[in-house]
Biotite code that builds the C-alpha atoms (Angstrom):
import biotite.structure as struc

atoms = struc.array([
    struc.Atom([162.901, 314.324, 75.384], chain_id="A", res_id=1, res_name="UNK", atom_name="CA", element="C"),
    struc.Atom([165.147, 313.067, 72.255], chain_id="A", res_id=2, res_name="UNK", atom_name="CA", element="C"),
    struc.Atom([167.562, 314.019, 70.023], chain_id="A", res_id=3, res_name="UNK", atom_name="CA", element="C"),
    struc.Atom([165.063, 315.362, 67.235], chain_id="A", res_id=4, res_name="UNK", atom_name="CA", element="C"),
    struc.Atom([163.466, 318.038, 70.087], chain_id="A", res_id=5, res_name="UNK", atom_name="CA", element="C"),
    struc.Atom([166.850, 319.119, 70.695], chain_id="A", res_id=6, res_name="UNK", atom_name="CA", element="C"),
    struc.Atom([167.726, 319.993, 66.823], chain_id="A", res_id=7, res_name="UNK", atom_name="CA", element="C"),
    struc.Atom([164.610, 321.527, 66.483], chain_id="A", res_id=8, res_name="UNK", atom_name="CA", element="C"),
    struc.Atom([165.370, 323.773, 69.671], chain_id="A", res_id=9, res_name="UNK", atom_name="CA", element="C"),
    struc.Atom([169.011, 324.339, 68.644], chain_id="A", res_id=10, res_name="UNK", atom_name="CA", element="C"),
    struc.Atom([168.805, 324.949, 64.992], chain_id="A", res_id=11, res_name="UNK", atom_name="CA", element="C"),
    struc.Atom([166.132, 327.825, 66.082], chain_id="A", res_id=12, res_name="UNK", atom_name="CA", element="C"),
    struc.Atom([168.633, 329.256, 68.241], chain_id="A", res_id=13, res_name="UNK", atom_name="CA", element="C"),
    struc.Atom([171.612, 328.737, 67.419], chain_id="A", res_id=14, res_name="UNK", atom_name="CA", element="C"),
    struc.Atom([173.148, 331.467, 65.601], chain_id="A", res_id=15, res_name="UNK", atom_name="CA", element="C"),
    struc.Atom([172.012, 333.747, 68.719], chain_id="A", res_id=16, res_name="UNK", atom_name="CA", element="C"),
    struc.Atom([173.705, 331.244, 71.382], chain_id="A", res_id=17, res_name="UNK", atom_name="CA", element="C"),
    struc.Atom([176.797, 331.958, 68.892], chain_id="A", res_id=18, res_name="UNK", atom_name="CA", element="C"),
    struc.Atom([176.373, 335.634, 69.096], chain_id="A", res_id=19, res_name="UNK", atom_name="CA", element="C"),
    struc.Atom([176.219, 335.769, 72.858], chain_id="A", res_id=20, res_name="UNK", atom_name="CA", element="C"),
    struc.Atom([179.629, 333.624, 72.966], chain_id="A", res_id=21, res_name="UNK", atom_name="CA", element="C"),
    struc.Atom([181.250, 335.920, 70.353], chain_id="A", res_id=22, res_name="UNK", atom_name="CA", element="C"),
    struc.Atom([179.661, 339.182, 72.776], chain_id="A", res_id=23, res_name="UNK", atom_name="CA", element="C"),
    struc.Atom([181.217, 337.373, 75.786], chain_id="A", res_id=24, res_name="UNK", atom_name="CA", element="C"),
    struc.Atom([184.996, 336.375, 74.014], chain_id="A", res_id=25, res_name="UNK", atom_name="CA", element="C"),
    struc.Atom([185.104, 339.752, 71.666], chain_id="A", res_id=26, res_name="UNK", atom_name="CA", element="C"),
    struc.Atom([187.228, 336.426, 69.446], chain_id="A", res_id=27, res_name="UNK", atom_name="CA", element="C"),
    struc.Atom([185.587, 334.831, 67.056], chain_id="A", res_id=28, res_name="UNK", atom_name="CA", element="C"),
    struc.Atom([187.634, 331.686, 67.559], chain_id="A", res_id=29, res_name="UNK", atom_name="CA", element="C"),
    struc.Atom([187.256, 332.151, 71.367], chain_id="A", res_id=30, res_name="UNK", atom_name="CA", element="C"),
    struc.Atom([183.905, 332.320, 70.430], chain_id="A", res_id=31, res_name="UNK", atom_name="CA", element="C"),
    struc.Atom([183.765, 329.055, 68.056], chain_id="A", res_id=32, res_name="UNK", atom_name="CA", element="C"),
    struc.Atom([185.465, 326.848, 71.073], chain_id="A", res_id=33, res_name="UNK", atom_name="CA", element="C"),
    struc.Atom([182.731, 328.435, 73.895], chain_id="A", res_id=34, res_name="UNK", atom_name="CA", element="C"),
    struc.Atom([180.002, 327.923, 71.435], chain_id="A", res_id=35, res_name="UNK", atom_name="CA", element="C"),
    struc.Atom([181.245, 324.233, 71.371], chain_id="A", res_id=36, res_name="UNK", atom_name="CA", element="C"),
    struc.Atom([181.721, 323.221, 75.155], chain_id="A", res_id=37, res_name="UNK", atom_name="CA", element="C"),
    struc.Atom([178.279, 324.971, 75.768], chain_id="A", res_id=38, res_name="UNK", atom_name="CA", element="C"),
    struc.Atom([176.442, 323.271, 72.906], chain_id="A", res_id=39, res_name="UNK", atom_name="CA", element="C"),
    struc.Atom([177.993, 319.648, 74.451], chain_id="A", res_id=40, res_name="UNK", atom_name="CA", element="C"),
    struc.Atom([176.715, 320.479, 77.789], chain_id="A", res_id=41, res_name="UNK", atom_name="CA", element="C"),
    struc.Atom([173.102, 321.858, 76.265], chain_id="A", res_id=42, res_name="UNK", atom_name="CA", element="C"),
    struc.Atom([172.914, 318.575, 74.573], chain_id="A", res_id=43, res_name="UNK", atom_name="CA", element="C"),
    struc.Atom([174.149, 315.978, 77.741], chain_id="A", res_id=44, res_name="UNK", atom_name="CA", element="C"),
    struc.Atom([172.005, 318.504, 79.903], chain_id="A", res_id=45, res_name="UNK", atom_name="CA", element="C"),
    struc.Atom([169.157, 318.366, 77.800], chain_id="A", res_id=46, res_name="UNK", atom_name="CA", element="C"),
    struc.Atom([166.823, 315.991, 80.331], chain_id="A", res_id=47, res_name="UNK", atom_name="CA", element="C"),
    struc.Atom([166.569, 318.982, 82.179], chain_id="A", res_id=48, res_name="UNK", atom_name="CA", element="C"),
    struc.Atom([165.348, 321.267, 79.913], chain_id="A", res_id=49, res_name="UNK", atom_name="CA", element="C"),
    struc.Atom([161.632, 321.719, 80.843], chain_id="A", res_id=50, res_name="UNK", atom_name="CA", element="C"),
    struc.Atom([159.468, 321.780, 77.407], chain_id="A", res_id=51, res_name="UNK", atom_name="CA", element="C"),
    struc.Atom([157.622, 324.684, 76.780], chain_id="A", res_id=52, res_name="UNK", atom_name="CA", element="C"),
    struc.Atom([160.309, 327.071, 78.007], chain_id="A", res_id=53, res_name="UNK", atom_name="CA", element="C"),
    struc.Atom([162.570, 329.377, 77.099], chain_id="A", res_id=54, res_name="UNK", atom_name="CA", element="C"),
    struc.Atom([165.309, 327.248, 75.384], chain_id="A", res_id=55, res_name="UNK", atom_name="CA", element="C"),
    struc.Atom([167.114, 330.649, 74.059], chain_id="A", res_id=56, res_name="UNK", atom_name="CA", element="C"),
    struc.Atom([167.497, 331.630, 77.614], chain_id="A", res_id=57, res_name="UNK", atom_name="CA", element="C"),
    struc.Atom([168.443, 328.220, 78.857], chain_id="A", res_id=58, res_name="UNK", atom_name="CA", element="C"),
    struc.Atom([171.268, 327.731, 76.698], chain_id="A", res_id=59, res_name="UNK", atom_name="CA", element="C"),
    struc.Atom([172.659, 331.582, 76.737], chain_id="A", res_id=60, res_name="UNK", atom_name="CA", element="C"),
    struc.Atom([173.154, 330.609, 80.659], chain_id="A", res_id=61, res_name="UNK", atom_name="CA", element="C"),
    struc.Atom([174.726, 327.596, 80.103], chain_id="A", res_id=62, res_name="UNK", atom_name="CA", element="C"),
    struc.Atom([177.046, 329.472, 77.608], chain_id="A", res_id=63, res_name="UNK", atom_name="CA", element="C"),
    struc.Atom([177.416, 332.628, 79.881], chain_id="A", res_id=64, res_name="UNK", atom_name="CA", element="C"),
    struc.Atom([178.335, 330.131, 83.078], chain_id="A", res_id=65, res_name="UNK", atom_name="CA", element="C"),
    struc.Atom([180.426, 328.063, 80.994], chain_id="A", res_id=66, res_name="UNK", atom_name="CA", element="C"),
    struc.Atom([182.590, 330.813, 79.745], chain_id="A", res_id=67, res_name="UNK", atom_name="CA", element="C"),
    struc.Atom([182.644, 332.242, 83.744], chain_id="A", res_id=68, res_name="UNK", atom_name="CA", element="C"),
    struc.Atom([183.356, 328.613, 84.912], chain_id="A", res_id=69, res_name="UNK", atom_name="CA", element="C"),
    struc.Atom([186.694, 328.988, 82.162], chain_id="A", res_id=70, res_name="UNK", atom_name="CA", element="C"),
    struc.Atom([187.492, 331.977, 83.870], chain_id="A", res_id=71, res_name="UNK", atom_name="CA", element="C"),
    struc.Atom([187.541, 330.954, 86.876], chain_id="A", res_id=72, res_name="UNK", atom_name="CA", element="C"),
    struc.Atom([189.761, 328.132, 86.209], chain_id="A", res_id=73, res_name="UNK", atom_name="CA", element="C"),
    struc.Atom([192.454, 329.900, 85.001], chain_id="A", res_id=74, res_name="UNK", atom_name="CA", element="C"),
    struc.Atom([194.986, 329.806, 86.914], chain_id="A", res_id=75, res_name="UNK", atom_name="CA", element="C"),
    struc.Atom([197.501, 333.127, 86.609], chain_id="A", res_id=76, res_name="UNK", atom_name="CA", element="C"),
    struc.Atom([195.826, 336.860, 86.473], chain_id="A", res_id=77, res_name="UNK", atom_name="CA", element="C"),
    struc.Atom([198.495, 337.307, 83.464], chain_id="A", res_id=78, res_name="UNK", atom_name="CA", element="C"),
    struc.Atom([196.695, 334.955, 81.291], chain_id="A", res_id=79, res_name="UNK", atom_name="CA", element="C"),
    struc.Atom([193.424, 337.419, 80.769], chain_id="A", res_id=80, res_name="UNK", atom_name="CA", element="C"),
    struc.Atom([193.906, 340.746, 80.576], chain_id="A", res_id=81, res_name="UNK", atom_name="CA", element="C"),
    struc.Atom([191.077, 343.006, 82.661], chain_id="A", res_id=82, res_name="UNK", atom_name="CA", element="C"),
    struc.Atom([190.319, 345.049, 79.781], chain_id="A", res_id=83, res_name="UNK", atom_name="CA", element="C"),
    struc.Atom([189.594, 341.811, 77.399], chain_id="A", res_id=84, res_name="UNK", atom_name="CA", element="C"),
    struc.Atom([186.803, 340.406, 79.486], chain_id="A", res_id=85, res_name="UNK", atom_name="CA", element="C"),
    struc.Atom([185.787, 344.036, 81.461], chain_id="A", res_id=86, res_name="UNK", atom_name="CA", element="C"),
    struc.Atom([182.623, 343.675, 80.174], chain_id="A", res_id=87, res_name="UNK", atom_name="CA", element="C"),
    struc.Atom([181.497, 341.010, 82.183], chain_id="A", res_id=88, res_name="UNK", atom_name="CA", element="C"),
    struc.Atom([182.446, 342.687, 86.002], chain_id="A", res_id=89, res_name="UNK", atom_name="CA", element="C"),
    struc.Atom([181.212, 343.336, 88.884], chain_id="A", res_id=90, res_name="UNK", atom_name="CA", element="C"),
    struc.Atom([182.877, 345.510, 91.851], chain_id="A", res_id=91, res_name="UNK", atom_name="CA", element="C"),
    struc.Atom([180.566, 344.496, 94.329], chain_id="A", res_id=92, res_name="UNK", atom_name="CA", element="C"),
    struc.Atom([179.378, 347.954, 94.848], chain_id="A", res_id=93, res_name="UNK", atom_name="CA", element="C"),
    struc.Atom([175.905, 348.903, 95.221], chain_id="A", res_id=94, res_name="UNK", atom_name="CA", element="C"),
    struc.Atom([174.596, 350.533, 91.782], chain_id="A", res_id=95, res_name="UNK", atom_name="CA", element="C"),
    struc.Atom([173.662, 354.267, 92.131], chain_id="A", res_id=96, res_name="UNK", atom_name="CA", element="C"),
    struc.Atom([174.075, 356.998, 89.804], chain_id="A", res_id=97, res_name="UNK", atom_name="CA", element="C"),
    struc.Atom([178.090, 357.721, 90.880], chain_id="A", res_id=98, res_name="UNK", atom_name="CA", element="C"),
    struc.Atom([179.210, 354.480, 89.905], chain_id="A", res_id=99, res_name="UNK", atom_name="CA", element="C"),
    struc.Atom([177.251, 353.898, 86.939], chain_id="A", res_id=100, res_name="UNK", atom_name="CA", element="C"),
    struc.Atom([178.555, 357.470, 85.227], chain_id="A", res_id=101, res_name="UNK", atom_name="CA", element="C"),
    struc.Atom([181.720, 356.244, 85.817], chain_id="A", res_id=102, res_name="UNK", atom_name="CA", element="C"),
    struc.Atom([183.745, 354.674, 82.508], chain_id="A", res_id=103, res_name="UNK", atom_name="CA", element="C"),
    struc.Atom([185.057, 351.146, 82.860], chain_id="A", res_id=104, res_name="UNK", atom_name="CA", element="C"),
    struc.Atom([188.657, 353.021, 82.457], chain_id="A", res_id=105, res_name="UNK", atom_name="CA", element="C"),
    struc.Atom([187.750, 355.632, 85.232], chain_id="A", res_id=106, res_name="UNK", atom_name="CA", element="C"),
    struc.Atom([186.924, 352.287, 87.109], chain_id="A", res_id=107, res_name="UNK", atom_name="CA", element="C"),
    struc.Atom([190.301, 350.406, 86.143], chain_id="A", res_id=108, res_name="UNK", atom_name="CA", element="C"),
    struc.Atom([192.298, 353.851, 86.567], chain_id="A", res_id=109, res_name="UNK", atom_name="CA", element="C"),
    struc.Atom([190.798, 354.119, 90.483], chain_id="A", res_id=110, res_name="UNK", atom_name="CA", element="C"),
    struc.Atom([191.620, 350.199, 91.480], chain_id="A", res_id=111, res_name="UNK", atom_name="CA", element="C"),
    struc.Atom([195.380, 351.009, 89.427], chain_id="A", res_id=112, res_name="UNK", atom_name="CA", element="C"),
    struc.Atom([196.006, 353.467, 92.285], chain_id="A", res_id=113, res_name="UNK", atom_name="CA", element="C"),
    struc.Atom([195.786, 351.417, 94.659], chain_id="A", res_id=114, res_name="UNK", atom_name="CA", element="C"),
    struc.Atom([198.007, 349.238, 96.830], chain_id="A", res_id=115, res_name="UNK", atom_name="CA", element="C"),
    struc.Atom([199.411, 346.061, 94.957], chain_id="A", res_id=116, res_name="UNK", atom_name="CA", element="C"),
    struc.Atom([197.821, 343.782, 97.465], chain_id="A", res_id=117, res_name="UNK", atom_name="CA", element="C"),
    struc.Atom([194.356, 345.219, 97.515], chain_id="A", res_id=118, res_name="UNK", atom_name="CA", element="C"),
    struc.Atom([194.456, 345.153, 93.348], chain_id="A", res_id=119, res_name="UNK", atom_name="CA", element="C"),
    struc.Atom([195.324, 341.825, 93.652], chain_id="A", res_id=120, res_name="UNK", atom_name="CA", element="C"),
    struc.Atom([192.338, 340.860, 95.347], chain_id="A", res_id=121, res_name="UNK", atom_name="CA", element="C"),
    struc.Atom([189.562, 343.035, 93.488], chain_id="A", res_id=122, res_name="UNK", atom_name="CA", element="C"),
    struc.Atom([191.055, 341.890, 90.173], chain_id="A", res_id=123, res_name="UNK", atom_name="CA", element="C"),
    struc.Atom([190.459, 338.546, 90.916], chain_id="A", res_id=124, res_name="UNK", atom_name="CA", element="C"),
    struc.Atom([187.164, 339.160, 92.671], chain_id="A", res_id=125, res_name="UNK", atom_name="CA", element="C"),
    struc.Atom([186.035, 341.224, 89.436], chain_id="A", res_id=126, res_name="UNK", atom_name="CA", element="C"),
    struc.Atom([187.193, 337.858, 87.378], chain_id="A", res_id=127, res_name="UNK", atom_name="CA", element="C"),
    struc.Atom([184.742, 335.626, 89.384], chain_id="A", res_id=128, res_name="UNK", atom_name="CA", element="C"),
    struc.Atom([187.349, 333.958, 91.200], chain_id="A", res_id=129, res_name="UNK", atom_name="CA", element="C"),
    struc.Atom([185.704, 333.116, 95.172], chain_id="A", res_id=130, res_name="UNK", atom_name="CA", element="C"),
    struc.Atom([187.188, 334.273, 98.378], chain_id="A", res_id=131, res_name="UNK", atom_name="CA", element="C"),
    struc.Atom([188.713, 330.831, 98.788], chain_id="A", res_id=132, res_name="UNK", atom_name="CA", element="C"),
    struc.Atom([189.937, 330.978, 94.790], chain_id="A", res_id=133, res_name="UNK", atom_name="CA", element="C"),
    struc.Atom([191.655, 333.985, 95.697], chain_id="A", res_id=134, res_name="UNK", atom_name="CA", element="C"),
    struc.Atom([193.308, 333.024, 98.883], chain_id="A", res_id=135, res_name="UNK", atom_name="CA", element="C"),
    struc.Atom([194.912, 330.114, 97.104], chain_id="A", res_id=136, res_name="UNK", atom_name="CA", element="C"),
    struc.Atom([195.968, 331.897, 93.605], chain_id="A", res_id=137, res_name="UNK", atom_name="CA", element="C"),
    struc.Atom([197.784, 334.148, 96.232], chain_id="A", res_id=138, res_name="UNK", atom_name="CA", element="C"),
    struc.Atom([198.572, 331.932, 98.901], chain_id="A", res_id=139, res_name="UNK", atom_name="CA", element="C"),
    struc.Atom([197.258, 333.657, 101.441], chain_id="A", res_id=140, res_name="UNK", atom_name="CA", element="C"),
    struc.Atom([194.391, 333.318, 104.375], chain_id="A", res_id=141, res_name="UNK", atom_name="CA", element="C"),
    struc.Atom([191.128, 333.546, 103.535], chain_id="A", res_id=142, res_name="UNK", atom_name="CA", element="C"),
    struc.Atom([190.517, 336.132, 106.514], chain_id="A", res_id=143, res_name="UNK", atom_name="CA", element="C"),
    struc.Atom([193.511, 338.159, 104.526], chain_id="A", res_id=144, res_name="UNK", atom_name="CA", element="C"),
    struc.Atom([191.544, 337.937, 101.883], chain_id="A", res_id=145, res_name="UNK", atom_name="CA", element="C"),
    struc.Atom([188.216, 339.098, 102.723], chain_id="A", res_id=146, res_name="UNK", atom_name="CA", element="C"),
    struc.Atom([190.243, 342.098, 104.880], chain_id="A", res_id=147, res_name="UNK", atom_name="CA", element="C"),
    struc.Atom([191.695, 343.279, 101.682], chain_id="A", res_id=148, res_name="UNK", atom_name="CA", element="C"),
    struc.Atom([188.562, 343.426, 100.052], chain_id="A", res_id=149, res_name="UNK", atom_name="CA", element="C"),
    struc.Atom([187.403, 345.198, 102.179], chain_id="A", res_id=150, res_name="UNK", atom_name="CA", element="C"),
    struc.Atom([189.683, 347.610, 102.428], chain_id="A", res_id=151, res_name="UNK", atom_name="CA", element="C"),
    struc.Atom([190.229, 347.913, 98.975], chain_id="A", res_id=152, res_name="UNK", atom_name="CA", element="C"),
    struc.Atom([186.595, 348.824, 98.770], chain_id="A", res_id=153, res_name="UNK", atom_name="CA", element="C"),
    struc.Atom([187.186, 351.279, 101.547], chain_id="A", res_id=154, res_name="UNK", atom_name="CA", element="C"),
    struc.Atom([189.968, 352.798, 99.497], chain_id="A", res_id=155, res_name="UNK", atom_name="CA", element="C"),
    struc.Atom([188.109, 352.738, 96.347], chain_id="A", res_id=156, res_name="UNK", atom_name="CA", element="C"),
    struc.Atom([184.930, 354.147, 97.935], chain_id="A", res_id=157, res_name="UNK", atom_name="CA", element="C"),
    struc.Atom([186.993, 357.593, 99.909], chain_id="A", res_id=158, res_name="UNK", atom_name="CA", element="C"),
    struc.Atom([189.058, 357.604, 95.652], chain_id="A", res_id=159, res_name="UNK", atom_name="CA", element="C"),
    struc.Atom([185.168, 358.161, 94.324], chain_id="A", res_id=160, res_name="UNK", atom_name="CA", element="C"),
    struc.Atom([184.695, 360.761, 97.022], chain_id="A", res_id=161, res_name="UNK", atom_name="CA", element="C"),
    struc.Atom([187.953, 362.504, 96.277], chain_id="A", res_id=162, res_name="UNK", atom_name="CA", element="C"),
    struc.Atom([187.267, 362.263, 92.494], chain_id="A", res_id=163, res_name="UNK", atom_name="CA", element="C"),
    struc.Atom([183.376, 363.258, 92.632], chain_id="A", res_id=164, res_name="UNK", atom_name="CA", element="C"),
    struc.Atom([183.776, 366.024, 94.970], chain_id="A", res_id=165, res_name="UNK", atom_name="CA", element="C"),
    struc.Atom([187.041, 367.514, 91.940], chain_id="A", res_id=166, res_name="UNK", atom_name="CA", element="C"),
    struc.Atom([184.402, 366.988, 89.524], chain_id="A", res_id=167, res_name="UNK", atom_name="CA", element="C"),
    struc.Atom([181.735, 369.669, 91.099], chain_id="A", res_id=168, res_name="UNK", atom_name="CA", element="C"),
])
């Protein structure tokens, strides 16, 4: 593999790889920065890019895991705001037809109700952040951690009840 495969890979590609930073950033300068990390790693990771695949899909994951890895990394909850980067969540809930009629805000409004130390936790949870992330952002024990969760979940889960049940 050399440098002339890669161009011809990348120049086919590469105003879709762009697109998928600016879908992930909703900033098109976000999006210019992203695009550059990723496109340095696609290059120094380009060895293991197996000729003959998918090279659109290959470097959309490295951009998608680079911009998670940034996430991840930073360090207060007050530097991203939930709504910016909503798109790219996960509660941890198994999907059914419930949760996925539910709007993101419905979502956001339901973990706003609850206790400050459970929305701690699913906040950063819903960022990426690990178990062990989260217990040292908050400085607490991992058990504490993976209790809150799962009572926030508890909560959250007896709030859908509540809500579907007013709904009817």
């Amino acid at each position: 593999m050399n440098d002339s495969m890669f161009l011809e890979n990348f120049k086919s590609h590469d105003s879709h790889l762009l697109n998928v930073a600016r879908y992930l950033t909703k900033n098109y300068i976000d999006a210019e920065e992203l695009f550059q990390e990723a496109t340095a790693k696609m290059y120094t990771k380009f060895y293991q890019f197996k000729p003959g695949t998918n090279f659109k899909a290959w470097g959309s994951t490295i951009i998608r895991n680079t911009f998670i890895n940034n996430l991840r990394s930073k360090k207060r909850i007050s530097a991203t705001p939930i709504d910016e980067y909503s798109h790219v969540t996960d509660l941890g809930f198994a999907h059914n037809e419930a949760i996925s009629s539910l709007t993101e805000n419905e979502i956001y409004g339901l973990i706003g109700k609850l206790p400050e130390k459970y929305k701690a936790v699913i906040l950063l949870l819903i960022e990426g952040y690990s178990y062990k992330e989260i217990a040292k952002e908050l400085d607490i024990p991992i058990g504490t951690v993976k209790s809150n969760i799962f009572l926030a979940r508890k909560e959250l889960k007896s709030a859908l009840d509540v809500y579907y049940s007013s709904k009817k």
